[in-house]
Every structure is written in C-alpha cells, then in structure tokens.
C-alpha distance (Angstrom), angle and dihedral (degrees) to the residues before:
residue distance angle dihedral
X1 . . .
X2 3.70 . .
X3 4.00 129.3 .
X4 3.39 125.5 -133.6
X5 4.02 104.6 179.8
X6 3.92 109.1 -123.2
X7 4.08 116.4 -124.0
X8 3.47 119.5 -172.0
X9 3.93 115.3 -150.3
X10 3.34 119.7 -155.4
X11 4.08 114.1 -175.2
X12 3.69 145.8 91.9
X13 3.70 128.1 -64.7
X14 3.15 125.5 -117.1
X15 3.74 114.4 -159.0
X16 3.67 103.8 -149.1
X17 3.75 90.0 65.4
X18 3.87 104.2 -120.0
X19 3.64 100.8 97.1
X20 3.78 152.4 29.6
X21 4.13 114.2 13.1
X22 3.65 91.7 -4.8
X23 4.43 94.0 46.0
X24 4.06 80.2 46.6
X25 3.71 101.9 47.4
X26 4.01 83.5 47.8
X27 4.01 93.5 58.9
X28 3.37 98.6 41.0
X29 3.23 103.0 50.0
X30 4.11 92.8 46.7
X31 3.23 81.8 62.0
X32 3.82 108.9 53.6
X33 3.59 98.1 -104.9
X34 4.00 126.2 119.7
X35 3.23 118.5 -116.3
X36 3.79 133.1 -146.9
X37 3.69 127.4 -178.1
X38 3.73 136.9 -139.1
X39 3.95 114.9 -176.6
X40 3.66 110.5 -153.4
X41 4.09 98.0 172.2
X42 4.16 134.4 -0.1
X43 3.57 113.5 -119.6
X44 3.84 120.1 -144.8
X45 3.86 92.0 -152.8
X46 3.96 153.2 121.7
X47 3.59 143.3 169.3
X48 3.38 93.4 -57.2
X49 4.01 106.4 54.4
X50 3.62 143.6 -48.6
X51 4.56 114.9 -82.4
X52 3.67 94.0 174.1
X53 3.66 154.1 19.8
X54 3.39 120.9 -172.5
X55 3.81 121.4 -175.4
X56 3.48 120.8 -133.9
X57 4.41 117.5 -140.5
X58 3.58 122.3 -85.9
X59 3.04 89.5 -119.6
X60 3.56 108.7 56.9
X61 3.69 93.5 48.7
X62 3.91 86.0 53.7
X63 3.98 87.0 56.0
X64 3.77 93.8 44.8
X65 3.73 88.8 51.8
X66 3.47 94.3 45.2
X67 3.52 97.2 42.2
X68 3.92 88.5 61.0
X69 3.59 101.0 41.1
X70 3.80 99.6 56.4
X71 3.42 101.8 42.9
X72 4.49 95.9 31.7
X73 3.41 101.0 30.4
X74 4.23 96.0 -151.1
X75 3.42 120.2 -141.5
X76 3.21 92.5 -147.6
X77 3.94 144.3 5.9
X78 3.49 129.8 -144.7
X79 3.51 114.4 -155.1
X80 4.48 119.0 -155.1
X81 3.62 128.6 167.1
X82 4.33 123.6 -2.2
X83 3.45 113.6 178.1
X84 4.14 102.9 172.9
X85 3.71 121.2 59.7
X86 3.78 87.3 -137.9
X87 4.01 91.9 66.2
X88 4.12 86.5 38.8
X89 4.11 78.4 58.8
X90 3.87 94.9 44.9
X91 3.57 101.4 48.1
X92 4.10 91.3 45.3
X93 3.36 91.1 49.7
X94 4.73 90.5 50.3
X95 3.85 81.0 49.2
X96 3.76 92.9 62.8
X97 3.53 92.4 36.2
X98 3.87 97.7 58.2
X99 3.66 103.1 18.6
X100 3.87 94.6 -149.2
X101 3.88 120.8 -164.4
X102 3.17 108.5 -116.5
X103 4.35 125.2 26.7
X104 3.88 115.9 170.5
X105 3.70 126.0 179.9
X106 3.74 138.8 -151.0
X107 3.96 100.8 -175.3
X108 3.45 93.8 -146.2
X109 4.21 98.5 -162.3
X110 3.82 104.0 150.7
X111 3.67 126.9 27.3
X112 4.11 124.5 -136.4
X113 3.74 99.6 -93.5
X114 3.79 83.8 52.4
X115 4.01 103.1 -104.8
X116 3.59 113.9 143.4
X117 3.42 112.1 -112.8
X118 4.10 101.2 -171.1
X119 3.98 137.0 42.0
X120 3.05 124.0 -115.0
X121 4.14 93.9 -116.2
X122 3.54 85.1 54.2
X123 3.84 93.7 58.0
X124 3.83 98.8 43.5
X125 3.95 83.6 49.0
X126 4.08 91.7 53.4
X127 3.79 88.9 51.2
X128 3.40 94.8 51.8
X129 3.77 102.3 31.8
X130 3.63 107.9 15.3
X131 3.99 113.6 37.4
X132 3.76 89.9 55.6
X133 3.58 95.6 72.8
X134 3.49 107.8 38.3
X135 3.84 119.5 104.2
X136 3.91 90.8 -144.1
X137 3.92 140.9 8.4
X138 3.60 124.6 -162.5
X139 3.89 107.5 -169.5
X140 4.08 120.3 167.3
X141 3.48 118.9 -128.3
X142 3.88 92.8 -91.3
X143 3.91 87.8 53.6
X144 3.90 96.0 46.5
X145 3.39 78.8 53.4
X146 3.12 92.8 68.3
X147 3.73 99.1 44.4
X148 3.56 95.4 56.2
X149 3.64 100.3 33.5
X150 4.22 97.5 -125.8
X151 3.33 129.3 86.6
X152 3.79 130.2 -104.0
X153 3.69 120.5 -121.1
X154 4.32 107.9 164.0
X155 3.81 140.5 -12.4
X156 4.14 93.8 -72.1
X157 3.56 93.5 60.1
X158 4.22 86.5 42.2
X159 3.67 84.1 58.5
X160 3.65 102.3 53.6
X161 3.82 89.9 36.5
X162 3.92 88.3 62.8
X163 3.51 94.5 46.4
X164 3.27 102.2 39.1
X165 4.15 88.3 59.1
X166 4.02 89.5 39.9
X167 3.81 81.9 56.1
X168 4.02 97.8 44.5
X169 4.10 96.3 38.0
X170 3.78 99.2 31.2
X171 3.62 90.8 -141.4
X172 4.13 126.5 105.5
X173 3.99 119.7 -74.1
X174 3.81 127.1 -139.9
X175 3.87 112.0 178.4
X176 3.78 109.6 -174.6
X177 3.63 115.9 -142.6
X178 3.55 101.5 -157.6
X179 3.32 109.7 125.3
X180 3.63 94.4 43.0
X181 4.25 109.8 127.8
X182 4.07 112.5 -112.2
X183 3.93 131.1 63.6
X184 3.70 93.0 -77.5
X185 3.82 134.3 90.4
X186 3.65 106.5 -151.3
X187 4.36 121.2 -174.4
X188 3.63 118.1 -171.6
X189 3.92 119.9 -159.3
X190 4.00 119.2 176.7
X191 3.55 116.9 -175.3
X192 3.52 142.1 -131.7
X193 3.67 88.2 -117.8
X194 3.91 82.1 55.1
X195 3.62 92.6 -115.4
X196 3.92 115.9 137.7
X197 3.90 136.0 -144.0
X198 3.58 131.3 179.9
X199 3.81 127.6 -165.7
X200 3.58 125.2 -158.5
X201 3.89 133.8 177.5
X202 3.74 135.9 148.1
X203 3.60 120.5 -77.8
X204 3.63 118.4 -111.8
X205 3.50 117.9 -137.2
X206 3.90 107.4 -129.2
X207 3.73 145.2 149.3
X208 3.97 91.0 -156.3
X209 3.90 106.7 71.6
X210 3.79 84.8 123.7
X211 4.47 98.2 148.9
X212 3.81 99.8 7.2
X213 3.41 88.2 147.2
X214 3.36 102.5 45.6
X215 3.90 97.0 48.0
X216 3.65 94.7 57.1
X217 3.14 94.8 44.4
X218 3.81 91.3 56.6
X219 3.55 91.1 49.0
X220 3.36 103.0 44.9
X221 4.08 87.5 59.8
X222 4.04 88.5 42.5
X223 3.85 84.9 58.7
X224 3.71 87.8 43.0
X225 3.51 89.0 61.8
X226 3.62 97.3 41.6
X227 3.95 87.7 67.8
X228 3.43 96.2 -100.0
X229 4.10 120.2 149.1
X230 3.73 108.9 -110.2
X231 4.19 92.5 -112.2
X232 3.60 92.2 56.1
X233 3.86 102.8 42.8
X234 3.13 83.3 53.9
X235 3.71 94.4 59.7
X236 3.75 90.5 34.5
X237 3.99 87.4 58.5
X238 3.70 94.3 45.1
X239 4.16 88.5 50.0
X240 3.87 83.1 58.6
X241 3.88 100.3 40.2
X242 4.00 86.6 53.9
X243 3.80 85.1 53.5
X244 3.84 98.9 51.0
X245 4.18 86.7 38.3
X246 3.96 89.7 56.5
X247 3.73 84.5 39.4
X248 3.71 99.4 56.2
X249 3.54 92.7 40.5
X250 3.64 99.7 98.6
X251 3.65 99.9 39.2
X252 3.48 131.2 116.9
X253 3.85 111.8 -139.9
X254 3.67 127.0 149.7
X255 3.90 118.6 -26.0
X256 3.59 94.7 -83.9
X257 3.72 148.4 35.2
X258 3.83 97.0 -5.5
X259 3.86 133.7 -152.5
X260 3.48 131.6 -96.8
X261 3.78 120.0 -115.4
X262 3.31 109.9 -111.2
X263 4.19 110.2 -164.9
X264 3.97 96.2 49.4
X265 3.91 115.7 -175.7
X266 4.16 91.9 -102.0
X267 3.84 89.3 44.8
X268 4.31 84.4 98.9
X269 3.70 90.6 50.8
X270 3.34 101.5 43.8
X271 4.01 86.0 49.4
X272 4.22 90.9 48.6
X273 3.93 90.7 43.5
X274 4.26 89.6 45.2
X275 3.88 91.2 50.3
X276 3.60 123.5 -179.1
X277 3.32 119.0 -70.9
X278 4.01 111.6 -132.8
C-alpha cells in the first residue's frame, strides 16, 4: 500500500485561497503528503488586505483537532494564525495530549497590509504556553520582533535573535530574512543542539508572495514527516517555495498582492528526486 505522511494544519482560512488552510493544503499536497485541516478563525480577506477575522469557539477547534488525531494520527502539525488566547489554550493543551512528532509554527501576528492579526493576551500566552512545545518556529523579522521585544535591522542581529529564543524556549529557531534590504534572501535557523544554518538565495522580484509564510511552513512539516532532518527539510521546502514563487510570478490573481502557484511543472521531480525517507 502506499504512504502518504498525515499533517495536520491547524490555522485560519483565508477565503481567497492564497493563504492559511487553503496555502497549506496547496503545499502539502504538491508534495505527496495528506493533508488535514483545522480552522481556528474565518478570514474576510483577498489579495488586497485582510476586513475581518472572526474567531472560531474553543471548542470546536478542540473537536476538529481531536477529530483528526484519533482517527489520522498526523505526523506532524503545522500550526498558522491564533487569534484568541482560549484556542492558544486548546491547542497547547491537544499537544500534550497526543504528543505528535513533528509541530512547526509560523506565528502568524501581523498580516501583509499591516493589520494585526493577534492580541496581545494571545501572544504573551503562546510564549508561555505555546512556543515551548513546538519542534520549530519560523517567525519573520517583524514577528521575532515581537518575540524579543527589539527590532531587527541586518543578519547579526537575526543571529542573536534566533539564538537568543532557541536559548529562552528550548525549542528550534527559524528567523526569516525576507524583508531584509539587498538582493539576497537570507534565513537563519539555530538549533536546540546549538548548531547553526543559514540559507541564502537571490530574491525574486514578484508581486505574488501572497502565503509565503504559510507555504513553507507547510512544507517544512511535510518534509518533517517524510523523515527528513530538520536542516535539510528546511532546504528541501525552500527548493519548492522558490519553485511555486517563480511560478506565481506571472500570474494574474486579484488586484493586489497575488498568490503563489503552488503545483509548479518541477514540483514531480523535485518530489521523485526527494524520495521518501523510510
């Protein structure tokens, strides 16, 4: 029989189909894993900014979550955007309960267009709560921000951001560098193991980077829970989100900040020369 590794995705939707549940059923499923969702708010959105959030109840999410863990048994979870310090509460407490392999975050605290996306109880209850448990967190520079309470300015300070959270939350550190200035994309994971990676590539110039975030999360956990190593599904992931970036970059979605395309043409290589790991 084949095996497609289960992820769970637990995040908000976002209704114009370019990030959140819909940006992580995309990834996954490009590449070969199965994909189950968790909605934890509705998004009144599109390509050109977020209207609305609107939470869902504690205890649905705890039934959707639930629901999929007893019966699928996910390998791993990937965990978006929590706006309410009840769900924060819910899904730490599902963590605990079924101790899956694999859980990687993308704090998703502020949305393109600049709208805050998160309160600020919810955020001091993910760093307490939350962050602990997670195998991997993949904040952008605004978001690390955030963690650490400073601002980040260049690499350097990316550096001792990452550690500096590896350090506090015991858990593995992904800063992104996107929105650094200069030609370069630079990432910057430290480990719990205090090892250290960086990735670097050329920027692509693009108007569709529409759920970034949320696709590399998603594929960084579906590499996870392919048997990967953390440092290379990481690398593996970004390989693919520079596909679906160069992909999308053409398209014509929406008026504003557009998606990415998620099934580019070399997505089926990529997945026959990344085989699963047994």
């Amino acid at each position: 029989m084949k095996h497609h590794p289960v992820i769970l995705s637990i995040a908000g939707s976002d209704c114009s189909g370019g990030a959140g549940i819909q940006a992580d059923i995309k990834a996954i499923s490009a590449l070969g894993g199965y994909a189950a969702s968790a909605i934890t708010a509705i998004t009144v959105q599109n390509t050109l900014g977020v209207h609305t959030v609107q939470a869902m109840s504690p205890e649905i999410v705890r039934g959707q979550i639930e629901a999929v863990m007893e019966d699928l048994q996910p390998v791993a979870l990937k965990i978006g955007m929590i706006n309410d310090i009840q769900i924060v509460r819910v899904i730490s407490d599902c963590i605990r309960k079924y101790t899956p392999q694999y859980i990687v975050y993308d704090p998703v605290m502020v949305s393109t267009s600049r709208q805050k996306l998160m309160t600020d109880e919810a955020i001091e209850e993910i760093k307490k709560e939350l962050l602990p448990l997670v195998t991997l967190a993949t904040p952008n520079l605004d978001e690390t921000a955030v963690l650490i309470g400073n601002p980040i300015h260049n690499i350097q300070e990316m550096q001792e951001a990452a550690k500096l959270l590896t350090e506090h939350y015991h858990i593995n550190i992904l800063v992104k560098g996107g929105h650094l200035e200069g030609d370069l994309m630079s990432d910057f994971l430290y480990t719990s193991e205090s090892a250290s990676y960086i990735y670097k590539e050329k920027k692509i110039e693009s108007n569709n980077l529409h759920g970034t975030g949320c696709t590399l999360s998603s594929a960084i956990a579906t590499y996870l829970a392919k048997g990967y190593p953390l440092h290379e599904s990481i690398r593996h992931a970004k390989a693919y989100i520079t596909q679906a970036i160069l992909a999308g970059k053409e398209l014509h979605i929406g008026h504003g900040n557009g998606p990415l395309w998620h099934f580019p043409d070399s997505v089926a290589q990529m997945c026959t020369i990344c085989a699963v790991v047994s």
